[in-house]
N, C-alpha and C positions, 0 to 999 in steps of 0.2 A: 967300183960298182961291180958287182956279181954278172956272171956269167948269166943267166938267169933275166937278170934284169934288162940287161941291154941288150938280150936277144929277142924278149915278147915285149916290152912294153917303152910305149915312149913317151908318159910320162914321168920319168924319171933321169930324162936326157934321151939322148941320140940314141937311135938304135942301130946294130950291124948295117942293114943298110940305106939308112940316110948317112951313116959315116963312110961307109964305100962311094958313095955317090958324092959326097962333099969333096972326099980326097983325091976322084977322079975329073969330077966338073966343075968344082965351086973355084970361087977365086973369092978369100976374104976381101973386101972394103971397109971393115971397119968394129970398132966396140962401144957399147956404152958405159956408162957409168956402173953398171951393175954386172959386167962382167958375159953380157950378150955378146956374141958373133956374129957377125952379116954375113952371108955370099950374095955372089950372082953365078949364077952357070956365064960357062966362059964363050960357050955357043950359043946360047939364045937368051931369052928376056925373063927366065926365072930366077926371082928372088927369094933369100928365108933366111930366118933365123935359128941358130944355136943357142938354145940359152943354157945358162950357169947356174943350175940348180933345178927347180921346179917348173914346172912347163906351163906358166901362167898368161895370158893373152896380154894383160892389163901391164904387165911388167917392161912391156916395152917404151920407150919415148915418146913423146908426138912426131917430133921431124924424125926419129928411124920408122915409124909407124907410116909416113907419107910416101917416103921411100921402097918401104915393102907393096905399097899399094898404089902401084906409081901414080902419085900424083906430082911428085918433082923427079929430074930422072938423076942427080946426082946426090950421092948419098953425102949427109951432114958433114961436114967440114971440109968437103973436096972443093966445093964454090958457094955464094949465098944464093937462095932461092928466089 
């Protein structure tokens, strides 16, 4: 990805800094089938997504989608809901 890209715009993935922020707070929990990445901040209650390509809402899961929006507090396959 061009310099360019990943420094103005975040539809096209991560930008400088939601990747600084991921690398200093996030702690992955997990992937889906399509090649998304979880965190949580390692210090408080925020959650998000990385996705793997296009930055489309719809692309996510249901049970990672429950997850990001707490309404189960343990992400898909760590225990059943």
């Amino acid at each position: 990805m061009g310099l360019f890209l990943r420094t103005f715009t975040w539809w096209h993935g991560q930008t400088w800094g939601t990747w600084l922020f991921t690398r200093r707070r996030g702690e992955c929990v997990g992937e889906d089938a399509g090649g998304n990445l979880y965190y949580r901040d390692r210090k408080g209650p925020r959650r998000w997504v990385i996705y793997n390509g296009e930055v489309e809402a719809s692309r996510i899961p249901p049970e990672w989608h429950a997850w990001l929006h707490p309404t189960v507090d343990a992400p898909p396959g760590e225990k059943p809901p």
